[in-house]
C-alpha positions as CSV (number, residue, x, y, z in Angstrom):
1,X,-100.0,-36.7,24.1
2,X,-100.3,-35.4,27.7
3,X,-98.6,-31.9,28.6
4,X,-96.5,-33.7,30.8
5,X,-95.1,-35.9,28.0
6,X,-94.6,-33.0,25.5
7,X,-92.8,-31.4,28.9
8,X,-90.4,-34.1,29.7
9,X,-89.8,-34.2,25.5
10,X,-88.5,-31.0,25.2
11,X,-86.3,-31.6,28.6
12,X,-84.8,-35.2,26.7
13,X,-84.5,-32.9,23.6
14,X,-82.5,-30.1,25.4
15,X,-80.2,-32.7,27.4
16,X,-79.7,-34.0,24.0
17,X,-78.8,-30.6,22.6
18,X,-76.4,-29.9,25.6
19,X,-74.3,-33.5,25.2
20,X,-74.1,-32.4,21.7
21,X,-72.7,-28.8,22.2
22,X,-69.8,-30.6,24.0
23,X,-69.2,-32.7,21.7
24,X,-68.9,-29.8,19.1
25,X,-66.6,-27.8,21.4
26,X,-64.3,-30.7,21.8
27,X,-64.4,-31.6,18.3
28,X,-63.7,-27.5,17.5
29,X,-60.9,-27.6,20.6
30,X,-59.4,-30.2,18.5
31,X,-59.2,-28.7,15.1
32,X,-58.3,-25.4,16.4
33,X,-61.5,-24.1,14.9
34,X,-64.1,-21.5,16.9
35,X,-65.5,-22.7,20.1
36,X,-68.4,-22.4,22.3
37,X,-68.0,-19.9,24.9
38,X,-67.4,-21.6,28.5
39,X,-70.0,-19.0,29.8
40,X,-72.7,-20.6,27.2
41,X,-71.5,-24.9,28.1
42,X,-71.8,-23.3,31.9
43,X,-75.2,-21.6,31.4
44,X,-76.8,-25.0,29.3
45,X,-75.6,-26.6,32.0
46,X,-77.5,-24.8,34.9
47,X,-80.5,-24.4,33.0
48,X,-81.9,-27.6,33.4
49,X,-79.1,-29.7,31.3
50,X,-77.0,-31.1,33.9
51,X,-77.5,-34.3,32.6
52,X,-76.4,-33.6,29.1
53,X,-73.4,-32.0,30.3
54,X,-72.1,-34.4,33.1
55,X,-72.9,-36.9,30.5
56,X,-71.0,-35.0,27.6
57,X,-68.1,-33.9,29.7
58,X,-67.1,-37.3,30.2
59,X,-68.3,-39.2,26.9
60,X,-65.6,-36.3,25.6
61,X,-63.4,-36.1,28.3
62,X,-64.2,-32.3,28.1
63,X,-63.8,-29.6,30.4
64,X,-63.2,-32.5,33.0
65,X,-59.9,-31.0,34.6
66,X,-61.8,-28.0,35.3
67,X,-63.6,-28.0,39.0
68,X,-65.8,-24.9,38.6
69,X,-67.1,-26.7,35.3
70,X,-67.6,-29.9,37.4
71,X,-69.6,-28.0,40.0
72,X,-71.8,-26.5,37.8
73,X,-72.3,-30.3,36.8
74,X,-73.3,-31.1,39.7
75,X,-75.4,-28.4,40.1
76,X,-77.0,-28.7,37.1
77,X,-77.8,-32.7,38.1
78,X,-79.2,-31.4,41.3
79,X,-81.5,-29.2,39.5
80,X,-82.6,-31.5,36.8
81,X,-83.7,-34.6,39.6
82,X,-85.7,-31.8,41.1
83,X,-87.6,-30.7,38.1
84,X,-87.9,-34.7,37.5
85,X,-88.9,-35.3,41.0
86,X,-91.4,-32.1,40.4
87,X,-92.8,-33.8,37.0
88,X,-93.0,-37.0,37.9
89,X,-95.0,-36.9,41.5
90,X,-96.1,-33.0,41.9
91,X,-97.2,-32.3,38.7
92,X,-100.9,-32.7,38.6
């Protein structure tokens, strides 16, 4: 497997990790249980899990209300096309 696979793995894997950490936080939000700090769901979302937190915000209807948490989505989406856009056609 090519360094750019194991590369674009680990950034499926992480998304992954940051849909699932909403869905925890809204499943802990729920029960009344401990929750994931907003500083952390912001932070996953910046570094390079934009797409695992627009997706989980609205999968779970999460944090949705919340504008500074929906620009850090965006954000986050902007900085995950460009690493794609980097991985896909600059990588070499």
């Amino acid at each position: 497997m090519s360094t750019k696979a194991v590369v674009f793995l680990l950034f499926v894997l992480w998304n992954s990790l940051v849909f699932a950490s909403y869905g925890l936080d809204k499943r802990r939000a729920r029960r009344g249980s401990w929750r994931i700090s907003e500083e952390t769901l912001l932070l996953e979302s910046l570094f390079l899990g934009g797409i695992g937190a627009f997706l989980g915000g609205k999968v779970f209807r999460h944090k949705t209300r919340n504008r500074y948490f929906r620009l850090v989505w965006y954000l986050g989406l902007l900085g995950d096309i460009a690493f794609l856009y980097w991985l896909v056609w600059l990588w070499r």
